[in-house]
N, CA, C and O atoms as a CHARMM CRD file, in Angstrom:
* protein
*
  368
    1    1 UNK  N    229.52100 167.59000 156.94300 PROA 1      0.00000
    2    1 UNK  CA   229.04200 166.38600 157.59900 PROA 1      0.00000
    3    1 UNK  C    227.55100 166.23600 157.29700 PROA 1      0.00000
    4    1 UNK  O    226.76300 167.06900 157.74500 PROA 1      0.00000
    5    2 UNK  N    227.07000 165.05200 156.44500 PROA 2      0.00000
    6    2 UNK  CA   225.74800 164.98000 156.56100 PROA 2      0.00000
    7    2 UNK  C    224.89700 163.86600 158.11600 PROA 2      0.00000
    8    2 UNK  O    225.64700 163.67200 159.07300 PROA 2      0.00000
    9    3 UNK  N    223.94900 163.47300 158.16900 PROA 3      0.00000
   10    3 UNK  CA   223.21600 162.84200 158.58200 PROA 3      0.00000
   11    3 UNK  C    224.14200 161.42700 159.03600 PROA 3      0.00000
   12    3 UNK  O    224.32200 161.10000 160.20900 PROA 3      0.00000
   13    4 UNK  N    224.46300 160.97600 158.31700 PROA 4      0.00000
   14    4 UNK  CA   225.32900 159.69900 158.04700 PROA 4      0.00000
   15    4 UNK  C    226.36200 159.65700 158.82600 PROA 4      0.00000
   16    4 UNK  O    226.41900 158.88700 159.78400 PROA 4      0.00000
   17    5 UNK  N    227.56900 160.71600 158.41600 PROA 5      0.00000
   18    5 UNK  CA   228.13700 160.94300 158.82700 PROA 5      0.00000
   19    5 UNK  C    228.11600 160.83100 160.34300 PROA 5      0.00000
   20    5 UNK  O    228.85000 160.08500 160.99200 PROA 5      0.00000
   21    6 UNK  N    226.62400 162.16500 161.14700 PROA 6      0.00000
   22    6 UNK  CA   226.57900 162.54600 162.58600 PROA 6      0.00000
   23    6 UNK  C    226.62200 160.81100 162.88200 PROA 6      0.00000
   24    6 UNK  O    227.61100 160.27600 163.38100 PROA 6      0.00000
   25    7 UNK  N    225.90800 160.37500 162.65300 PROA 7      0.00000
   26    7 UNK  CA   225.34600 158.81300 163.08100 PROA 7      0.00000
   27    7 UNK  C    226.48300 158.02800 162.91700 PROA 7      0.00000
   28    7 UNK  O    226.52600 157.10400 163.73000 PROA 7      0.00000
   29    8 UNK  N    227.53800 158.08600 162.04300 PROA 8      0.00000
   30    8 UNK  CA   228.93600 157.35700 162.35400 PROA 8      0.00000
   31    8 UNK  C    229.79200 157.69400 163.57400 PROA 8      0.00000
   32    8 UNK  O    230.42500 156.83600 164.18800 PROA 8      0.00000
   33    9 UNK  N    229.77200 159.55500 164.02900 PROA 9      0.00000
   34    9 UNK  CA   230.46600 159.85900 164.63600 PROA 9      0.00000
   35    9 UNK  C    229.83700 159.54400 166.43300 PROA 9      0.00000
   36    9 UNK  O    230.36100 159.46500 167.54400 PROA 9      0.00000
   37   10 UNK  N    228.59600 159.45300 165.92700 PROA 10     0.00000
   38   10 UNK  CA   227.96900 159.42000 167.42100 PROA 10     0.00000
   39   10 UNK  C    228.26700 158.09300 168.02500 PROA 10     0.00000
   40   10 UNK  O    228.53000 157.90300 169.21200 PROA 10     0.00000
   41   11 UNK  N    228.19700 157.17800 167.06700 PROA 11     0.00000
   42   11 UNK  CA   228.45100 155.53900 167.34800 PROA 11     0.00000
   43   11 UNK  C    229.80800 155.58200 167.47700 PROA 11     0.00000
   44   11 UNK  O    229.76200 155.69100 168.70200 PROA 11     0.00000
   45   12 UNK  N    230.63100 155.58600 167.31300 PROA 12     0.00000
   46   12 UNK  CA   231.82200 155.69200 167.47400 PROA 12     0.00000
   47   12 UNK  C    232.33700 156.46300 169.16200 PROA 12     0.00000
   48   12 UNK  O    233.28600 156.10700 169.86100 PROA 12     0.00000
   49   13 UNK  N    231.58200 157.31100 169.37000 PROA 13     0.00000
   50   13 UNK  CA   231.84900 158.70400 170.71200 PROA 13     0.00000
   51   13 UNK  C    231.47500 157.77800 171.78900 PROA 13     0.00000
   52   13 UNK  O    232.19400 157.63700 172.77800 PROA 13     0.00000
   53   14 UNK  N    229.84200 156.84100 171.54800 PROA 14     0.00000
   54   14 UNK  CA   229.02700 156.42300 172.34200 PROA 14     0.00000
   55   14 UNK  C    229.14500 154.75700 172.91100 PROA 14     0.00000
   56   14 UNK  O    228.57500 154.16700 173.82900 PROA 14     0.00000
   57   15 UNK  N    230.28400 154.28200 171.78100 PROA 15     0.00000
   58   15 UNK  CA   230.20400 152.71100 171.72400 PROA 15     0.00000
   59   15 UNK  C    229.31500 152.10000 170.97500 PROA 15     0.00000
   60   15 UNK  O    229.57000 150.98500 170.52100 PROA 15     0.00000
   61   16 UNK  N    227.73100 152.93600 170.63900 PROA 16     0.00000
   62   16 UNK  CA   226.55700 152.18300 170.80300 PROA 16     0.00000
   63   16 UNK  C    226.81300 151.81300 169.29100 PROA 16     0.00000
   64   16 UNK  O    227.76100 152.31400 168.68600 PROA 16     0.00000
   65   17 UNK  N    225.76500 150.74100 168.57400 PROA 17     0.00000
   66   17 UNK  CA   225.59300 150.49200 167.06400 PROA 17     0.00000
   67   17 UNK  C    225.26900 151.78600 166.01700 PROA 17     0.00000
   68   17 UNK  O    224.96400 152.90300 166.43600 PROA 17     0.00000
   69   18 UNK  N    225.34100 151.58200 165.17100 PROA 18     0.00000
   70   18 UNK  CA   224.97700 152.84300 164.34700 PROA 18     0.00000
   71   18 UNK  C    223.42200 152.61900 163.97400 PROA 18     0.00000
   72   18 UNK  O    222.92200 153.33300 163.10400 PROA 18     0.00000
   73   19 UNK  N    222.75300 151.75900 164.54400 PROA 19     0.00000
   74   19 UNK  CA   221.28500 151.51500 164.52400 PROA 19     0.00000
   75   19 UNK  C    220.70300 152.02400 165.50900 PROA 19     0.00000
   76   19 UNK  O    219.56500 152.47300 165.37400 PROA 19     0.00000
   77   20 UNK  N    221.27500 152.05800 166.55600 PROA 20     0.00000
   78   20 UNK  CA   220.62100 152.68500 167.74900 PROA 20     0.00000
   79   20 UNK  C    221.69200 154.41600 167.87100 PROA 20     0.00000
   80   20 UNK  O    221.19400 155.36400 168.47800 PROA 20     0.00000
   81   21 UNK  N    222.61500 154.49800 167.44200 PROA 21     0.00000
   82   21 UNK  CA   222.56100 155.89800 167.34400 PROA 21     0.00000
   83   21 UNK  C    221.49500 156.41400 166.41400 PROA 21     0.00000
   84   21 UNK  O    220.62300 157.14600 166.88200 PROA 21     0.00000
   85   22 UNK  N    221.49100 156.16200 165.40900 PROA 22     0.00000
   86   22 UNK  CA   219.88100 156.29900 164.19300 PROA 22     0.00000
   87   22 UNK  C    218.85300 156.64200 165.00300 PROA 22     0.00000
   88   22 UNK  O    218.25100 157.71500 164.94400 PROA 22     0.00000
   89   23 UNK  N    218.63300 155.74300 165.77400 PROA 23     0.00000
   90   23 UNK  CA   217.35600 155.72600 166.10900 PROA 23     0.00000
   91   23 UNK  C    217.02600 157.05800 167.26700 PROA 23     0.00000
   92   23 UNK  O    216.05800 157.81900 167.27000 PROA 23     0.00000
   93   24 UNK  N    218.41500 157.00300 168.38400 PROA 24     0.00000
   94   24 UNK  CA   218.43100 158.37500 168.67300 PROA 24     0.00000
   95   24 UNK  C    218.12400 159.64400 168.16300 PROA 24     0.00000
   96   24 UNK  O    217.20500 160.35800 168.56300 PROA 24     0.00000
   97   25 UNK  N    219.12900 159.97200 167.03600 PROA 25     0.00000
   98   25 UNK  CA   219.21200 160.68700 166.21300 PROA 25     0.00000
   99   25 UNK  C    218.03200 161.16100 165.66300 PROA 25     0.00000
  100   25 UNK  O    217.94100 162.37200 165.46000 PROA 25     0.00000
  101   26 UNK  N    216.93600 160.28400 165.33100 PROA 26     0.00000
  102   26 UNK  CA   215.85000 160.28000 164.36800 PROA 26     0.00000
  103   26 UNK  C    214.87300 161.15100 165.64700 PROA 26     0.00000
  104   26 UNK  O    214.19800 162.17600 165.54700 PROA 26     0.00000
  105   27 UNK  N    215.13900 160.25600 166.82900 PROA 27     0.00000
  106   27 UNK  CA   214.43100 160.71700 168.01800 PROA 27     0.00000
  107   27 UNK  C    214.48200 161.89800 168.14500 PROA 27     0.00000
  108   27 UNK  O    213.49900 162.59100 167.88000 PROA 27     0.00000
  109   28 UNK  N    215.50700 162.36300 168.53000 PROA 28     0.00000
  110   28 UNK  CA   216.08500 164.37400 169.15400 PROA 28     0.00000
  111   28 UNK  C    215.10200 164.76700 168.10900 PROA 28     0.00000
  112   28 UNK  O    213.89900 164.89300 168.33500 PROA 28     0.00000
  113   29 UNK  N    215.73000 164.97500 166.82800 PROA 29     0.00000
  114   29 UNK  CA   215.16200 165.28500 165.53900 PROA 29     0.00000
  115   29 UNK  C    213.68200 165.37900 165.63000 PROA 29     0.00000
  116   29 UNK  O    213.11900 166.44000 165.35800 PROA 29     0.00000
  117   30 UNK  N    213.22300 164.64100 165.88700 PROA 30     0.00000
  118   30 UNK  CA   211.35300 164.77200 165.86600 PROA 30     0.00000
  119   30 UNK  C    210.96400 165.30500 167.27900 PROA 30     0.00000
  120   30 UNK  O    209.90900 165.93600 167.34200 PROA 30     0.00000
  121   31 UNK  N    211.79200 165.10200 168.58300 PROA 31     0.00000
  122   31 UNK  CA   210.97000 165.89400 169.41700 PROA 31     0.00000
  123   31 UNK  C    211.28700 167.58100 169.35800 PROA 31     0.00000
  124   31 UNK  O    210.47900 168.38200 169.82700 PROA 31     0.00000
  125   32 UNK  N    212.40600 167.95300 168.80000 PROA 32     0.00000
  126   32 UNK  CA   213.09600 169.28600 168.59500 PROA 32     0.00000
  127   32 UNK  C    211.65600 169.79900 167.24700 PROA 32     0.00000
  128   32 UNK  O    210.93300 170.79400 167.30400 PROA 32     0.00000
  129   33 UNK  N    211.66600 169.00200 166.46700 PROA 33     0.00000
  130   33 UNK  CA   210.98700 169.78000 165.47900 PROA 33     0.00000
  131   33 UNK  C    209.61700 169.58400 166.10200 PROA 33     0.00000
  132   33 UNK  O    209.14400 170.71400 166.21500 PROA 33     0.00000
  133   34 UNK  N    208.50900 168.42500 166.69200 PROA 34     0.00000
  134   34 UNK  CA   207.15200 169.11900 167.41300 PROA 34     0.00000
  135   34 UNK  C    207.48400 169.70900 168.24100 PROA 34     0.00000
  136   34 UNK  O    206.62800 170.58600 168.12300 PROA 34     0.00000
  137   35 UNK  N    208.21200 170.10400 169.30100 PROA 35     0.00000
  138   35 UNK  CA   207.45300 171.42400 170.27800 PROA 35     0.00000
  139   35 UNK  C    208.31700 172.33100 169.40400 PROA 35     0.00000
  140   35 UNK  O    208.08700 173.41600 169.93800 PROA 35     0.00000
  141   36 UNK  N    209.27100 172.61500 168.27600 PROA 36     0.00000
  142   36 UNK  CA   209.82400 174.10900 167.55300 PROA 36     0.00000
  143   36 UNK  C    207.98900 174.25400 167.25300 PROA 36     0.00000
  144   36 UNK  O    207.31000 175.23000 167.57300 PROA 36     0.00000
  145   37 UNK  N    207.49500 173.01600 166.57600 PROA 37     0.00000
  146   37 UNK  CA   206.21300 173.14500 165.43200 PROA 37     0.00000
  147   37 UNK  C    204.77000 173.53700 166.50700 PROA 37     0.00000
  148   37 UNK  O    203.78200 174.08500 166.01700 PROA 37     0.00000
  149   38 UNK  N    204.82900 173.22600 167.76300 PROA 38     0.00000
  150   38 UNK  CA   203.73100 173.64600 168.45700 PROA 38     0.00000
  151   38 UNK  C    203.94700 175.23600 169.15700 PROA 38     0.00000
  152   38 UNK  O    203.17000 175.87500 169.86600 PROA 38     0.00000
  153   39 UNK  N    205.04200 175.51600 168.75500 PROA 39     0.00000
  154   39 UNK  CA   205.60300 177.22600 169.41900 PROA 39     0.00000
  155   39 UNK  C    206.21300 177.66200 170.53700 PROA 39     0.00000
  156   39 UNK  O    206.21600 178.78900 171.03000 PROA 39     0.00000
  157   40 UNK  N    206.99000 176.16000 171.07200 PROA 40     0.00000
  158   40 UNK  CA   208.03800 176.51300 171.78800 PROA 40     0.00000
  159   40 UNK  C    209.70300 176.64700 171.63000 PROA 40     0.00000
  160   40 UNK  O    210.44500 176.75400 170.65400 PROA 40     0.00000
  161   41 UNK  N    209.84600 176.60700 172.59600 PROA 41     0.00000
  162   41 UNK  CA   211.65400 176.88200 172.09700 PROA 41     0.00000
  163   41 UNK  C    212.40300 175.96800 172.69800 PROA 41     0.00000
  164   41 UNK  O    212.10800 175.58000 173.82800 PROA 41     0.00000
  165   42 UNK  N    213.27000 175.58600 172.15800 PROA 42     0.00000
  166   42 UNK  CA   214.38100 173.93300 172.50000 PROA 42     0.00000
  167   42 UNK  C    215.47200 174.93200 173.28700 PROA 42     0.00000
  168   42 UNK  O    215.57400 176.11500 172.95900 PROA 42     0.00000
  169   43 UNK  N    216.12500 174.45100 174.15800 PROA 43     0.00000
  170   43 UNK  CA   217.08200 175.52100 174.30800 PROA 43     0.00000
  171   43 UNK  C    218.10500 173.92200 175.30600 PROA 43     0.00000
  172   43 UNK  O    217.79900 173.29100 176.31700 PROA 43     0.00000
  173   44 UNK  N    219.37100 173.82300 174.32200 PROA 44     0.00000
  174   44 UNK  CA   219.99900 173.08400 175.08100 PROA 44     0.00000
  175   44 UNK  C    221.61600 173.71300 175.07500 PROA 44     0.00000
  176   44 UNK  O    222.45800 173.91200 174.20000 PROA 44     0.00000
  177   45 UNK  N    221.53700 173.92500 176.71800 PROA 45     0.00000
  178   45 UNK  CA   222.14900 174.18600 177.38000 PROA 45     0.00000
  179   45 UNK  C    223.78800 174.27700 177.01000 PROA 45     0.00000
  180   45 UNK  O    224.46100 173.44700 177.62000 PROA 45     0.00000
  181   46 UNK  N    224.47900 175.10600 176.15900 PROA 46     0.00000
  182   46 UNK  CA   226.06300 175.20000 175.71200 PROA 46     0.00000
  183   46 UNK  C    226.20200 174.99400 174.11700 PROA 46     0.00000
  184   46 UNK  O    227.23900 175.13700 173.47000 PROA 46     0.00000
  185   47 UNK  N    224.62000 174.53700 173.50500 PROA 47     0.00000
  186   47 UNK  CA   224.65700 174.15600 172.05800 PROA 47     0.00000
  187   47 UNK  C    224.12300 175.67900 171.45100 PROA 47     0.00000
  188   47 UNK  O    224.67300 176.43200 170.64700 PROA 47     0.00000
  189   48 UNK  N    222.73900 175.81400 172.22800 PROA 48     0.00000
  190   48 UNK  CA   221.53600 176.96600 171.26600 PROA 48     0.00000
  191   48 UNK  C    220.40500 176.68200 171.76200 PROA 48     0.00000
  192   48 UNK  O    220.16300 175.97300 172.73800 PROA 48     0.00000
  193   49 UNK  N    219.40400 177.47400 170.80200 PROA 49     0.00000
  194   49 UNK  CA   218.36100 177.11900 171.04800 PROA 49     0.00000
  195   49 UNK  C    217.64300 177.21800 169.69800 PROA 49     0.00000
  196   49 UNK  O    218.09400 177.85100 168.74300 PROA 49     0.00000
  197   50 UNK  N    216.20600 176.37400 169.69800 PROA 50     0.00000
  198   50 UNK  CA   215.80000 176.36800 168.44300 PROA 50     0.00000
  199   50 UNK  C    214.26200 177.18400 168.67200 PROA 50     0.00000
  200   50 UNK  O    213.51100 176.80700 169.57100 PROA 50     0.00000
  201   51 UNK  N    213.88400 178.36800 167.73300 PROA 51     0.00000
  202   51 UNK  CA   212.51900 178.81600 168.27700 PROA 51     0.00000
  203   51 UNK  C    211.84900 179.11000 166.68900 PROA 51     0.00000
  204   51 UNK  O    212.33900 178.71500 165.63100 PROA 51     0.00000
  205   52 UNK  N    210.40600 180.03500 166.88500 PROA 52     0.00000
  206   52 UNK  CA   209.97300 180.03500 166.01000 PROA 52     0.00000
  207   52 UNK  C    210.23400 181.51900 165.71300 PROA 52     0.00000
  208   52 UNK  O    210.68900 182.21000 166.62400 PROA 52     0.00000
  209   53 UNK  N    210.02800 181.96700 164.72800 PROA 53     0.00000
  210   53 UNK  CA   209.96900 183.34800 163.86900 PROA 53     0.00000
  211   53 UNK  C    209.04500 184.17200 162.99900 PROA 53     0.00000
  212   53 UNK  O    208.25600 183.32600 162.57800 PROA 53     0.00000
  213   54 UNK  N    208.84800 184.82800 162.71200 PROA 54     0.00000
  214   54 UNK  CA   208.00400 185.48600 161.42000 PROA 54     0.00000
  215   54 UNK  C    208.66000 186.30600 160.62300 PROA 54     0.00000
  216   54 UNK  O    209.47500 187.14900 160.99700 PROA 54     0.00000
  217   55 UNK  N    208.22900 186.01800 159.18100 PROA 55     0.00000
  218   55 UNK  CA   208.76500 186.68800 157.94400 PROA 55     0.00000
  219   55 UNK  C    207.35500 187.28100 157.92000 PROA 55     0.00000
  220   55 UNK  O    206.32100 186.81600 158.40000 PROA 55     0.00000
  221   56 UNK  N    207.58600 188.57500 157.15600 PROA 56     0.00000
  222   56 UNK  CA   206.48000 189.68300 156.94700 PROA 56     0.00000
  223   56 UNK  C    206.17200 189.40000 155.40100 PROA 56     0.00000
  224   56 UNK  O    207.06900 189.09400 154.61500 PROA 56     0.00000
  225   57 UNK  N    205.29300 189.48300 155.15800 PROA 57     0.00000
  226   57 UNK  CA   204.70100 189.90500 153.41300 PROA 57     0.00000
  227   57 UNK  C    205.52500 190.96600 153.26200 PROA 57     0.00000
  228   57 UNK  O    205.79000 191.91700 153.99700 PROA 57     0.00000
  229   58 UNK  N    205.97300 190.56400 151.92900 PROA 58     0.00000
  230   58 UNK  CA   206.79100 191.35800 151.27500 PROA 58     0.00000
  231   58 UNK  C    206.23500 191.36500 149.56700 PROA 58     0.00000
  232   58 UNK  O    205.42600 190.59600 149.04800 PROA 58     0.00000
  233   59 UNK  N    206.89600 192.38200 149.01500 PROA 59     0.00000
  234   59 UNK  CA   206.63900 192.24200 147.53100 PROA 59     0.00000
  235   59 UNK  C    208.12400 192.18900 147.03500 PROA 59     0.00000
  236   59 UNK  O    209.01700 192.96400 147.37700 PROA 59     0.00000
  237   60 UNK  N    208.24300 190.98900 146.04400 PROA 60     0.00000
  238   60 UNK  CA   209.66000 190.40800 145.12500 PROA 60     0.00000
  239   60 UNK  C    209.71800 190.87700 144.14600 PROA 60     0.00000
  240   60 UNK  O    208.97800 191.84800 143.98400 PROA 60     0.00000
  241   61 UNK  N    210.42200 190.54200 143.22800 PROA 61     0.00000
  242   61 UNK  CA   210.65800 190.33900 141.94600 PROA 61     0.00000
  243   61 UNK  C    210.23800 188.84800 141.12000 PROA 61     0.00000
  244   61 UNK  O    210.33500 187.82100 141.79200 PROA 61     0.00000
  245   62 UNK  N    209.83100 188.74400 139.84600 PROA 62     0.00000
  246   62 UNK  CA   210.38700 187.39500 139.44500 PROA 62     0.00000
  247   62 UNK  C    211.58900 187.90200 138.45200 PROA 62     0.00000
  248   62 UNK  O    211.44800 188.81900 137.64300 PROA 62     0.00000
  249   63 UNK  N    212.95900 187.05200 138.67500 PROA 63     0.00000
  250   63 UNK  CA   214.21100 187.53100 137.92800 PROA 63     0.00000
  251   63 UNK  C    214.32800 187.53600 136.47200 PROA 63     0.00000
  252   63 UNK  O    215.14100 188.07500 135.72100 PROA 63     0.00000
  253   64 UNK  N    213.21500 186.72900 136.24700 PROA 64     0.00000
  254   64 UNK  CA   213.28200 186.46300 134.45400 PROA 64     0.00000
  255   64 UNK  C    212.74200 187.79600 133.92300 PROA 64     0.00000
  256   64 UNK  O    213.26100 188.51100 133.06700 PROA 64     0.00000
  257   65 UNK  N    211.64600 187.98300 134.57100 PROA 65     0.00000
  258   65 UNK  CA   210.51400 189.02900 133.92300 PROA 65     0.00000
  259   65 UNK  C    211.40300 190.28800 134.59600 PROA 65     0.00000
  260   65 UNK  O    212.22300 191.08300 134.13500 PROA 65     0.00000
  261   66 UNK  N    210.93700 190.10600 135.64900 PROA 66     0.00000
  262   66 UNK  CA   211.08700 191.63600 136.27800 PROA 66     0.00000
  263   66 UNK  C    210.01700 192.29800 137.26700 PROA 66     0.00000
  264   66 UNK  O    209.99600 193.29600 137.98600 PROA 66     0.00000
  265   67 UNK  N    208.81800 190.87700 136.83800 PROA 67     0.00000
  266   67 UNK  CA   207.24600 191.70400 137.06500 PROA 67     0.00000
  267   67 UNK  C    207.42500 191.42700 138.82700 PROA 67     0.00000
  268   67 UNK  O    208.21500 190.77500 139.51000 PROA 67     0.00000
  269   68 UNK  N    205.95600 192.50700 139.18200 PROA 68     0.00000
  270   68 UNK  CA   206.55800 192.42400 140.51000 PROA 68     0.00000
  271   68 UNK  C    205.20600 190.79200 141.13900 PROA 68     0.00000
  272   68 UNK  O    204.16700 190.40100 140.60700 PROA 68     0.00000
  273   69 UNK  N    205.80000 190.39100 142.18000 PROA 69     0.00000
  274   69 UNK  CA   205.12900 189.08600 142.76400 PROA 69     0.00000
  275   69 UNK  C    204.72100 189.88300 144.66500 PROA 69     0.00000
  276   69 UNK  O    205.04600 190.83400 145.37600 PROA 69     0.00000
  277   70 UNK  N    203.84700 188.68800 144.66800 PROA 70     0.00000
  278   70 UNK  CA   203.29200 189.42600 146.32700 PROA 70     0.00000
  279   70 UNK  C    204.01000 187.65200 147.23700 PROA 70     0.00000
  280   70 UNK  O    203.66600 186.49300 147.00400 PROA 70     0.00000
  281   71 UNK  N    204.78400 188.04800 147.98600 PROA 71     0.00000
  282   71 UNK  CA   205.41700 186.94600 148.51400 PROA 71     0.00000
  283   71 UNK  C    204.88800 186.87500 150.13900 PROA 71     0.00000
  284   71 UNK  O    205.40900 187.63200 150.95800 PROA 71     0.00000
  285   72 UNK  N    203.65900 185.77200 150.61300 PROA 72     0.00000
  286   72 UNK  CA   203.54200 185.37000 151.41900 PROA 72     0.00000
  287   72 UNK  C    204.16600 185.38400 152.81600 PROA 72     0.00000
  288   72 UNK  O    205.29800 184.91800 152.94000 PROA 72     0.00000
  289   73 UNK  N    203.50300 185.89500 153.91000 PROA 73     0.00000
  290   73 UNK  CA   203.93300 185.77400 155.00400 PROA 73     0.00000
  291   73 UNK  C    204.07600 184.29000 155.51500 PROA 73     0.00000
  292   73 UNK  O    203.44000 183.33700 155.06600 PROA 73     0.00000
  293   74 UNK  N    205.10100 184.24100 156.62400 PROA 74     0.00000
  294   74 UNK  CA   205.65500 182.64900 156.31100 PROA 74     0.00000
  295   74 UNK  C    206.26100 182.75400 158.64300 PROA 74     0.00000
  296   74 UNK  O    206.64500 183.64200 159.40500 PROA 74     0.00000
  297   75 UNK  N    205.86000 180.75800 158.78000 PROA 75     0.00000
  298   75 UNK  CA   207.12000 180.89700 159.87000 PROA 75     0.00000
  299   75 UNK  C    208.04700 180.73200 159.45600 PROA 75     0.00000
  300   75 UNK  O    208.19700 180.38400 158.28500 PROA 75     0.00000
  301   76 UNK  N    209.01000 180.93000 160.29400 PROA 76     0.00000
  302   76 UNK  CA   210.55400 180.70000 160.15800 PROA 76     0.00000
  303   76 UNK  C    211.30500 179.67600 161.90200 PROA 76     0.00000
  304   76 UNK  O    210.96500 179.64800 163.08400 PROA 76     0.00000
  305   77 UNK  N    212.19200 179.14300 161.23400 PROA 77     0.00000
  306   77 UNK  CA   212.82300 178.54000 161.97200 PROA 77     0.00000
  307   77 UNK  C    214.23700 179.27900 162.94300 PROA 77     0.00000
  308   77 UNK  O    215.38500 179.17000 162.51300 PROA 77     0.00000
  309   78 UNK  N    214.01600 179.80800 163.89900 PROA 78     0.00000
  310   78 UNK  CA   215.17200 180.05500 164.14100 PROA 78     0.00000
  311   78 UNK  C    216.26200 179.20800 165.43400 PROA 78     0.00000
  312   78 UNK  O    215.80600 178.57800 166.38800 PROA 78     0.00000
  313   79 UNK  N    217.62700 179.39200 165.16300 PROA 79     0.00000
  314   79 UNK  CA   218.54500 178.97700 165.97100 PROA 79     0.00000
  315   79 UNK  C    219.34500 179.91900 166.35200 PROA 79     0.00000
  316   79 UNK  O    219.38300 180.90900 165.62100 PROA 79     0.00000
  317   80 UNK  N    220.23500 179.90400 167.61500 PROA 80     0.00000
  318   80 UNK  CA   220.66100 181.28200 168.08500 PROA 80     0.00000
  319   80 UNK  C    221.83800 180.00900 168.66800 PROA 80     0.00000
  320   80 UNK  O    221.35800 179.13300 169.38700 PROA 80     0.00000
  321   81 UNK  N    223.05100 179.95700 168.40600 PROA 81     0.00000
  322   81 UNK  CA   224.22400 179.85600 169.32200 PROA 81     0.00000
  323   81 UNK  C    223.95600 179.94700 170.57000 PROA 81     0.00000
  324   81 UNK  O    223.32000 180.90900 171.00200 PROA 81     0.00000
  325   82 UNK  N    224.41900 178.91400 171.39400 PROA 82     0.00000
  326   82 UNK  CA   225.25000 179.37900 172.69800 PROA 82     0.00000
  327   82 UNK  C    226.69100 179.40200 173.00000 PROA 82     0.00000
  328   82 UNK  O    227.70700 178.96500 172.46000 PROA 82     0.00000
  329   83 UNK  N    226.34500 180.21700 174.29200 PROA 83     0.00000
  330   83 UNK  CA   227.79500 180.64400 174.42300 PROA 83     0.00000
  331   83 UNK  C    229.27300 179.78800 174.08500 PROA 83     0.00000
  332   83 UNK  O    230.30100 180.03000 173.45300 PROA 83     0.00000
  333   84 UNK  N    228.77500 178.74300 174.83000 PROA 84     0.00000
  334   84 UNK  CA   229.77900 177.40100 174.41300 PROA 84     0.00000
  335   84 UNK  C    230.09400 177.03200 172.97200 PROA 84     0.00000
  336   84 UNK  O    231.24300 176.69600 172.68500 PROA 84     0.00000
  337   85 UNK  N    229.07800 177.07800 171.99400 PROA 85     0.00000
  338   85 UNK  CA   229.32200 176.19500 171.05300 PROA 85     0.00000
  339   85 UNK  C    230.09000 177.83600 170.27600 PROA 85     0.00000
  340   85 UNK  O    230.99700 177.66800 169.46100 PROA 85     0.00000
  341   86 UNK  N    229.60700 179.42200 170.63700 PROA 86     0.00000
  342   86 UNK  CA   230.43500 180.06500 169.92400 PROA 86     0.00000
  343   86 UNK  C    232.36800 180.08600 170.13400 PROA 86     0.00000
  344   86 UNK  O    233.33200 180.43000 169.45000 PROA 86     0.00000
  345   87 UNK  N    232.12000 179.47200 171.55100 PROA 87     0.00000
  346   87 UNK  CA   233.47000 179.60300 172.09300 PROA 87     0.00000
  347   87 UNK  C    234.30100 179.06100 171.38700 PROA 87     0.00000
  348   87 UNK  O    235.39200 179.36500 170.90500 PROA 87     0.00000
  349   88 UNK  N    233.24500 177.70400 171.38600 PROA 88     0.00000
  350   88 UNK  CA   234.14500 176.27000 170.72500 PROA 88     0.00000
  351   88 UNK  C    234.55900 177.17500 169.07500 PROA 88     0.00000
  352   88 UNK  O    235.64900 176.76800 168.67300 PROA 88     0.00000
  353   89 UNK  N    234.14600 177.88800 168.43900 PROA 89     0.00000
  354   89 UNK  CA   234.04800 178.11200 167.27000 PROA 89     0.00000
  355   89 UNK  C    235.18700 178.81700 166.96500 PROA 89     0.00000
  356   89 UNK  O    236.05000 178.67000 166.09900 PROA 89     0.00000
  357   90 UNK  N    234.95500 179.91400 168.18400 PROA 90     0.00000
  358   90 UNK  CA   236.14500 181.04600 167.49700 PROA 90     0.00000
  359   90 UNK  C    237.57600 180.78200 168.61200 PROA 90     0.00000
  360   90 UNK  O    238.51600 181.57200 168.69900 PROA 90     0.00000
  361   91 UNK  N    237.44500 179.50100 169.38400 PROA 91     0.00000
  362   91 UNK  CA   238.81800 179.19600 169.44600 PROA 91     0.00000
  363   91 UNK  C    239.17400 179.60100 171.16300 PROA 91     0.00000
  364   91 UNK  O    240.28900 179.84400 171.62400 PROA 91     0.00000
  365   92 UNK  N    237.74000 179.58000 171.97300 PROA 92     0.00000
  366   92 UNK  CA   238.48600 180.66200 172.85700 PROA 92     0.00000
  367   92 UNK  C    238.42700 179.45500 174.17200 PROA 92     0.00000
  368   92 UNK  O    238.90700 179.72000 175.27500 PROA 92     0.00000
């Protein structure tokens, strides 16, 4: 399911137009990603939650060469299941 898709299925669930599901859609989407991006955590209730992370400096490979590369410490995005949506998953 891409983007498109959610926004067909939501209009359809909701009654509403597929312009104003969009516009929803676009909404969640940007307030979920500033407070993930200011360092808090989304946490909705039976879905997950969305928080932030850290990757450590590490040293890689490049695959062509072989030579070794120094790979940047980085955030990360994380999401964690809830209980509900694992339920929904594995059937229970």
């Amino acid at each position: 399911m891409n983007k498109q898709d959610l926004i067909d299925a939501v209009a359809a669930e909701t009654g509403s137009s597929k312009a104003a599901a969009a516009d929803t859609l676009d909404a969640l989407i940007g307030a979920i990603t500033t407070a993930v991006t200011q360092g808090e955590t989304v946490q909705l209730i039976g879905f997950g939650s969305f928080s932030t992370g850290q990757r450590a400096a590490r040293v890689g490979r490049n695959p062509s060469t072989g030579e070794e590369i120094q790979i940047a410490a980085a955030k990360t995005v994380k999401f964690t299941a809830g209980k509900a949506f694992k339920d929904a998953l594995n059937g229970q």
